[in-house]
Structures are given as C-alpha cells and as structure tokens.
TORSETOR-28951 format. One record per residue (C-alpha): residue number from 1; residue in three letters; x, y, z. Coordinates in nm, 4 decimals. Each point is the difference from the previous one (the first is absolute). Last residue first. Example, Ala and Ser with C-alpha at 12.3 -4.5 7.8 and 13.67 -1.06 7.14 Angstrom:
[2; "SER"; [1.3670; -0.1060; 0.7140]]
[1; "ALA"; [-0.1370; -0.3440; 0.0660]]
//
This chain:
[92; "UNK"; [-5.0993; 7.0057; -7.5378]]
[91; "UNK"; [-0.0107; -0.3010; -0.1286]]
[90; "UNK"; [0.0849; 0.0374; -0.3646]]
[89; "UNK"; [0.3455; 0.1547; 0.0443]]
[88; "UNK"; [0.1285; -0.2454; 0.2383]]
[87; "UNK"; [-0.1441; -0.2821; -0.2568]]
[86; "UNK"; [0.2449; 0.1719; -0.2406]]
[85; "UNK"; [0.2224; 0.0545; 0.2176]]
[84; "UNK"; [0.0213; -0.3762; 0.1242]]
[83; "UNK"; [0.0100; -0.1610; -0.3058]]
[82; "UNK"; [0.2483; 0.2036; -0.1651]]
[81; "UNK"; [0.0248; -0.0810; -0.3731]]
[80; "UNK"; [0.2975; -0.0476; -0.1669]]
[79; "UNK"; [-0.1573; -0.2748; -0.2200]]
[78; "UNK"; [0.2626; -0.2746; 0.0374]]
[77; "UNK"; [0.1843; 0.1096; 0.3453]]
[76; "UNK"; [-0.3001; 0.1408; 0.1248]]
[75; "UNK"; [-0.1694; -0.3466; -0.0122]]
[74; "UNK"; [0.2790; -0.1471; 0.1666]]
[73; "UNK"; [0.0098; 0.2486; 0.2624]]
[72; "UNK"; [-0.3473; -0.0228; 0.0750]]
[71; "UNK"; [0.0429; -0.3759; 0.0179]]
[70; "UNK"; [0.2751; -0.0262; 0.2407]]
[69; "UNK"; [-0.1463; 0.2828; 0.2098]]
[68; "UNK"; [-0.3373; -0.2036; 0.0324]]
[67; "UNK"; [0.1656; -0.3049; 0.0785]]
[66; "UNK"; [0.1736; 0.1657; 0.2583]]
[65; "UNK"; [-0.2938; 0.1948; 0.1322]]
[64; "UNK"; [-0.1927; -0.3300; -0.0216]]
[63; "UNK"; [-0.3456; -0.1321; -0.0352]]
[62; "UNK"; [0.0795; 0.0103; -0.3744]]
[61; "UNK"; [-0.3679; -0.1015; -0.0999]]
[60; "UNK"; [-0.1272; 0.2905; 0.2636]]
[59; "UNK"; [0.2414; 0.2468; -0.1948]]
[58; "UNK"; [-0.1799; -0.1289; -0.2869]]
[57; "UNK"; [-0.3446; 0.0695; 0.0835]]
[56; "UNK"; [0.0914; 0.3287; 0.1881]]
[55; "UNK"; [0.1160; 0.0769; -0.3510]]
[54; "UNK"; [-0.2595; -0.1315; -0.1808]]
[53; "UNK"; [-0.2898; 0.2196; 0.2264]]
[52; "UNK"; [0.2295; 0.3220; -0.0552]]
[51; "UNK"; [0.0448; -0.0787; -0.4003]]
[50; "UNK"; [-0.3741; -0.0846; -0.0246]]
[49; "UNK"; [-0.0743; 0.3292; 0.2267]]
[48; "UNK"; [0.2336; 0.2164; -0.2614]]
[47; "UNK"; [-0.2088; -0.0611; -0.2563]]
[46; "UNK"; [0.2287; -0.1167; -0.3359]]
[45; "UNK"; [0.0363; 0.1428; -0.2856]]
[44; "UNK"; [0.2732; 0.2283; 0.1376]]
[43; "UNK"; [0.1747; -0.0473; -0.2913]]
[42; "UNK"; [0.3840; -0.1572; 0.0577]]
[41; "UNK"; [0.0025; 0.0179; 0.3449]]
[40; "UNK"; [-0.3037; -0.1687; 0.0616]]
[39; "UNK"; [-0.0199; -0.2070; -0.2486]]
[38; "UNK"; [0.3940; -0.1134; 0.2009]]
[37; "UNK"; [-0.2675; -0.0303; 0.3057]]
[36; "UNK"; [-0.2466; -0.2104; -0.1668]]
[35; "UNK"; [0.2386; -0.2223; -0.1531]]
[34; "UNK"; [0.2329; -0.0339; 0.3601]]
[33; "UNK"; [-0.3131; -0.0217; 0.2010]]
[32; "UNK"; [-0.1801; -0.3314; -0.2181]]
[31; "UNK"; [0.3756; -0.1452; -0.0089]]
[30; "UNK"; [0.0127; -0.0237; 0.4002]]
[29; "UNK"; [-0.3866; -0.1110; -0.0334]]
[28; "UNK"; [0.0851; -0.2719; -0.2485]]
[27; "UNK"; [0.2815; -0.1151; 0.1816]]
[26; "UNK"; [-0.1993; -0.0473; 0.3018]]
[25; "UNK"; [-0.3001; -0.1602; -0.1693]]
[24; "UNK"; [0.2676; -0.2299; -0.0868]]
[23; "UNK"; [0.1159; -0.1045; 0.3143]]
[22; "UNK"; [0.3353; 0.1886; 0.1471]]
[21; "UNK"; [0.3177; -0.1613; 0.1051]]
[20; "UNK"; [0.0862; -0.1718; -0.2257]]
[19; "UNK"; [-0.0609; 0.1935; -0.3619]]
[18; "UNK"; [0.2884; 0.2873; 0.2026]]
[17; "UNK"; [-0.0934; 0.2297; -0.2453]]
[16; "UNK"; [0.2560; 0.1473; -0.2438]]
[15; "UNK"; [-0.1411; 0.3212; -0.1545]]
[14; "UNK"; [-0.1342; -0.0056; -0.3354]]
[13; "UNK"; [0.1625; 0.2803; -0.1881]]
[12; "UNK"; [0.0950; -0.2251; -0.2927]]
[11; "UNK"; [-0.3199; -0.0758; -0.0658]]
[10; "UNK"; [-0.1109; 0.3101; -0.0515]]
[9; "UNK"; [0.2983; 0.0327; -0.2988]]
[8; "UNK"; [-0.0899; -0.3420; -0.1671]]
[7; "UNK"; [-0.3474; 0.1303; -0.0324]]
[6; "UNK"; [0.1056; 0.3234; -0.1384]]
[5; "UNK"; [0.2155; -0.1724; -0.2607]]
[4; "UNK"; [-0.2329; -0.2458; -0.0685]]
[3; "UNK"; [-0.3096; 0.2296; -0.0782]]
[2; "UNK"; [0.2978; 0.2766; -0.2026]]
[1; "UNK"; [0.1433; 0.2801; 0.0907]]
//
C-alpha cells in the first residue's frame, strides 16, 4: 500500500467530532487518546500509564457519560475497538 493510500485510509477513520462544542485543545486531546489507544491495540508501543493518564484526560474533555458513549461507540464502530474493555483491562 502505498504513502497516499495509507494516508487516505487513516483519514478515513476520523471520528466525527462535534468542532462546536469543544475548544481545540479539546479536540486535540479527544484525538491525542484515540491515536495512542488504537497504538495501543495495534503494538503495545505504548505505556500503559500514558494511555490511563489520556484516557481520564479525555473522558474529563467529554464531561459526559452520554457524550462519552456516543463517542466510544463511534470510535468502535470505525476501528472495532472497545474503549471501555480495553481501559477495563488496563486498570485493574
């Protein structure tokens, strides 16, 4: 596959963030815990404390259960990752 190709294909898992209701930093931090967690996934090259400390980050950012739901499920929807069992599996 080629640079474009697998460019064109990360973008397309972007998830749909509501751009008015959150600030920039925000967004950044919501997309900070959605790369480091799908690294995660993928490799494992990534310490588990970052992905704790990113995910309390970004559940903070949501500042909603529903929100937080809405998201999860749109992020497992285009990566079919589980947010919530993997981070279920990490704190315990």
């Amino acid at each position: 596959m080629g640079d474009n190709m697998k460019a064109k294909t990360e973008e397309q898992i972007a998830i749909d963030i509501d751009y008015e209701t959150f600030t920039t930093d925000e967004i950044i931090k919501i997309f900070d815990f959605f790369n480091l967690i799908t690294l995660y996934v993928k490799n494992g090259k990534v310490k588990k404390t970052d992905l704790i400390n990113a995910y309390h980050t970004y559940r903070n950012v949501l500042n909603s259960i529903a929100f937080e739901k809405r998201y999860n499920k749109m992020f497992e929807d285009k990566t079919g990752i589980k947010i919530y069992q993997v981070m279920r599996e990490l704190e315990k």
